[in-house]
C-alpha positions as CSV (number, residue, x, y, z in Angstrom):
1,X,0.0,0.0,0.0
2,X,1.3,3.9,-0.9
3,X,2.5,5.7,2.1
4,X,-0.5,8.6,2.3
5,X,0.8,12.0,1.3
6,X,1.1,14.6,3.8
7,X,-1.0,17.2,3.2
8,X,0.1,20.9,3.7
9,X,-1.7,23.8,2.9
10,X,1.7,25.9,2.3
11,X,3.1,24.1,-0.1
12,X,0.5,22.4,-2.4
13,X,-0.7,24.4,-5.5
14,X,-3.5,27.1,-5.0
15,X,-5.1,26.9,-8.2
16,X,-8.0,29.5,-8.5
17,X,-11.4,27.7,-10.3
18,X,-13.7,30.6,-10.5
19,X,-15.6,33.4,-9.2
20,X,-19.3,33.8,-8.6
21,X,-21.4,36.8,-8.1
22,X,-24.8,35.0,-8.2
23,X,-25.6,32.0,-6.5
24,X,-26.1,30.3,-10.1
25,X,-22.6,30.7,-10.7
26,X,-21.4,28.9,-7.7
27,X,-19.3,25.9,-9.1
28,X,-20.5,22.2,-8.8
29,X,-19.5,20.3,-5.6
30,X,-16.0,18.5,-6.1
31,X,-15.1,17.0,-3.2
32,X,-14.9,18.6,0.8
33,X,-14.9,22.6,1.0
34,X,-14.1,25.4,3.4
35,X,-15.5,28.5,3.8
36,X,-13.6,32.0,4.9
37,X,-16.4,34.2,6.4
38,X,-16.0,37.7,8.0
39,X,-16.8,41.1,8.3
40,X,-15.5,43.8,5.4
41,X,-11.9,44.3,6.6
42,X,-11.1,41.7,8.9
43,X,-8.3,40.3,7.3
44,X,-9.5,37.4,5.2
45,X,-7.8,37.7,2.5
46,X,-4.4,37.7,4.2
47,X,-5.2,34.9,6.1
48,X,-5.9,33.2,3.4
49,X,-2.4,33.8,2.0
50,X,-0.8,33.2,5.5
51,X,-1.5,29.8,5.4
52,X,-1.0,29.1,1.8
53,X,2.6,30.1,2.6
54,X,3.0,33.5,2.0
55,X,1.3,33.3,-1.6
56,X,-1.0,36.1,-3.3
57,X,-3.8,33.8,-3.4
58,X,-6.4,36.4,-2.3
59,X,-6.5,39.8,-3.1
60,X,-5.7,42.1,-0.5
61,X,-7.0,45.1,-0.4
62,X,-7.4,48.1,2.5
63,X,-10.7,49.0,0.9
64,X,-14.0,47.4,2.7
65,X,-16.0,45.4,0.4
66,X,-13.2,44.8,-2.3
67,X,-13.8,41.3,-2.6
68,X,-17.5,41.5,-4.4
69,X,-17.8,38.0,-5.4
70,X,-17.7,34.4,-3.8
71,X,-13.9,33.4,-5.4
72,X,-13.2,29.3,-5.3
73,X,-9.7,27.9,-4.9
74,X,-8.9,23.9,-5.4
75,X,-6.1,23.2,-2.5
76,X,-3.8,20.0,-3.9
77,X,-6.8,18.8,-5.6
78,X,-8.2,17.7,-2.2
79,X,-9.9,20.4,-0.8
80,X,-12.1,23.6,-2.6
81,X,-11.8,26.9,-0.2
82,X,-14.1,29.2,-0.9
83,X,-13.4,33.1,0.0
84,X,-16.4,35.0,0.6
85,X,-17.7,38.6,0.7
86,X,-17.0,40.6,3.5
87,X,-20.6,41.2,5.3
88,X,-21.3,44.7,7.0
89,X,-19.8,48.5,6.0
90,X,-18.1,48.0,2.5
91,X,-17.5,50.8,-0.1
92,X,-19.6,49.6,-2.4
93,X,-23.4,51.1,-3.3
94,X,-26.2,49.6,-1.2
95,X,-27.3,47.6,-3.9
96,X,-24.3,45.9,-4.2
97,X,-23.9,45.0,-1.2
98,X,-27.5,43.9,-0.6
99,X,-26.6,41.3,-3.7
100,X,-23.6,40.2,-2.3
101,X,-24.9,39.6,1.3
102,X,-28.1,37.7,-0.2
103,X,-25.6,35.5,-2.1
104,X,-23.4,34.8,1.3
105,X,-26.8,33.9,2.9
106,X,-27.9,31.8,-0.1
107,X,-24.1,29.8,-0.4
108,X,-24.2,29.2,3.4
109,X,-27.7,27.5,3.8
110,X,-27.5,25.2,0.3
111,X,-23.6,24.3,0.0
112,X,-23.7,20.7,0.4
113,X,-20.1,19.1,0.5
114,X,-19.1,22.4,3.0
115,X,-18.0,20.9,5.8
116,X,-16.8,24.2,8.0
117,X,-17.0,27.6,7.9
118,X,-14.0,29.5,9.0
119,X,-15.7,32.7,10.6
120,X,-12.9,35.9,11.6
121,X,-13.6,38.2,14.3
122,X,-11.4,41.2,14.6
123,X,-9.5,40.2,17.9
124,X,-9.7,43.9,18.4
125,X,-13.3,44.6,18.5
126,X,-15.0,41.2,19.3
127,X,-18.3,40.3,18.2
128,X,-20.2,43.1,16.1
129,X,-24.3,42.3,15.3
130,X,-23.2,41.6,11.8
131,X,-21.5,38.4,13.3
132,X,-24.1,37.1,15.5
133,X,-26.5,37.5,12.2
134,X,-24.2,35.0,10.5
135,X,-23.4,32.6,13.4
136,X,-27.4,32.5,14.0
137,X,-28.0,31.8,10.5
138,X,-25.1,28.9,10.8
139,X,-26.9,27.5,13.5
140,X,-30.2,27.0,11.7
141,X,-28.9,25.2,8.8
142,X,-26.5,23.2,11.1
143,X,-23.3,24.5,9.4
144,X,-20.5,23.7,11.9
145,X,-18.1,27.1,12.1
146,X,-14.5,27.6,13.9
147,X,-14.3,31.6,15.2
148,X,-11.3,32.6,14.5
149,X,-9.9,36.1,16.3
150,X,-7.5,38.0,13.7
151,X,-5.0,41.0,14.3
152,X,-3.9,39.3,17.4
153,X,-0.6,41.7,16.6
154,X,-2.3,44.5,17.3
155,X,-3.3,43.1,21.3
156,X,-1.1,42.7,24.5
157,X,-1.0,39.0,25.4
158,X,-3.3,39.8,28.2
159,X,-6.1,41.3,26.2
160,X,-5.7,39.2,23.6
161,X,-6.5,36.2,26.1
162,X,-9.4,38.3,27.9
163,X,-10.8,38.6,24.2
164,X,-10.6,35.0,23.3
165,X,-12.5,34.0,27.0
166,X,-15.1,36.6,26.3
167,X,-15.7,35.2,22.6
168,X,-15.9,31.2,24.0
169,X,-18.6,32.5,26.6
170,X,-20.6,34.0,23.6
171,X,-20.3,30.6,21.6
172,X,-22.1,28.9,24.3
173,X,-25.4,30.3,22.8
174,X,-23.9,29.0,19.2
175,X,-24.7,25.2,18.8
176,X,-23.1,24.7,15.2
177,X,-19.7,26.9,16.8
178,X,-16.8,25.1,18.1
179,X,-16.4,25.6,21.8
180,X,-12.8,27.1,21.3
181,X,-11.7,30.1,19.3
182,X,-8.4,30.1,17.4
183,X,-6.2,33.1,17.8
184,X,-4.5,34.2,15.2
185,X,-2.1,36.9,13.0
186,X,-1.1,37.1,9.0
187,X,1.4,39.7,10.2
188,X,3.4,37.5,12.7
189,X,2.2,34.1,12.4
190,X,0.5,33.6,15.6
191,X,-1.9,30.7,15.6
192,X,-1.3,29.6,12.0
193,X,-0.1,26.5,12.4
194,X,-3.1,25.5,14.5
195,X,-5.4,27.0,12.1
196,X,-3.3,24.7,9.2
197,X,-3.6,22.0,11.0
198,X,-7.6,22.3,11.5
199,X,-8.0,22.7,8.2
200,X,-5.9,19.8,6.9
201,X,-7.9,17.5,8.9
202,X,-11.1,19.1,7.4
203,X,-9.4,17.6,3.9
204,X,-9.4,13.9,4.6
């Protein structure tokens, strides 16, 4: 029997497969997916090249709202992760942002093979209304979702750990959240690992 491959998300081929603005251009299922969900600005997109390894996978942009479109990677052939709109203040016309929160909505209640939704919180501010609007409408269609706390650069160790307890005690109410939060930074690599390794196991 062949030795099983290791899988690692920084150094296996990111290969973009497509972007959808409507929910009729989402691309069909191939195989376990991911989800990256967060308010406009909280860092997704560098995340998203922190643990590819550094890579300009996502676009990265200090605007609000410059991702407009549901964009799908394939991981190694093994896993699809799909990068989502930012939700909440974006400088973008009401209308467009109105489409692009319906089509978040519409991806997160119908996607079949998505196993977990990655869901950032700015480490800085906590939960904002915008969040619990998402984590309620995970827990209705009994979508599993890891919080994840970004910036954690811009905290002192103690508030960053004060932040993290607060946000647990909040995911009590949650039952589709995982009961601990991941702390993490795309500017010095806290928590990255962890969050690799979570993900890798969300691939098998």
């Amino acid at each position: 029997m062949a030795e099983a491959v290791e899988f690692r998300l920084n150094a296996t081929e990111w290969r973009f497969i497509t972007g959808a603005a409507a929910i009729d251009g989402v691309p069909p299922p191939a195989g376990p997916e991911i989800a990256f969900a967060g308010r406009s600005n909280v860092g997704k997109s560098s995340l998203i090249n922190k643990i590819a390894g550094n890579r300009n996978v996502a676009r990265v942009s200090n605007t609000p709202g410059r991702t407009q479109q549901v964009n799908f990677f394939s991981v190694g052939e093994r896993l699809t992760v799909a990068d989502l709109p930012g939700y909440g203040y974006a400088a973008a016309p009401k209308e467009t942002v109105a489409g692009w929160t319906e089509l978040i909505r519409l991806y997160l209640k119908g996607r079949v093979p998505l196993r977990q939704v990655m869901l950032l919180i700015d480490g800085r501010h906590g939960i904002k209304p915008n969040d619990v609007e998402i984590m309620d409408l995970l827990d209705s269609a009994a979508v599993p979702y890891q919080v994840i706390l970004t910036k954690a650069d811009k905290l002192k160790r103690g508030e960053s750990e004060r932040m993290r307890a607060a946000t647990e005690n909040a995911l009590r109410k949650h039952p589709a959240a995982r009961p601990e939060v991941l702390v993490t930074s795309a500017e010095d690599g806290t928590g990255i690992e962890a969050l690799r390794a979570l993900i890798s196991t969300l691939a098998e």
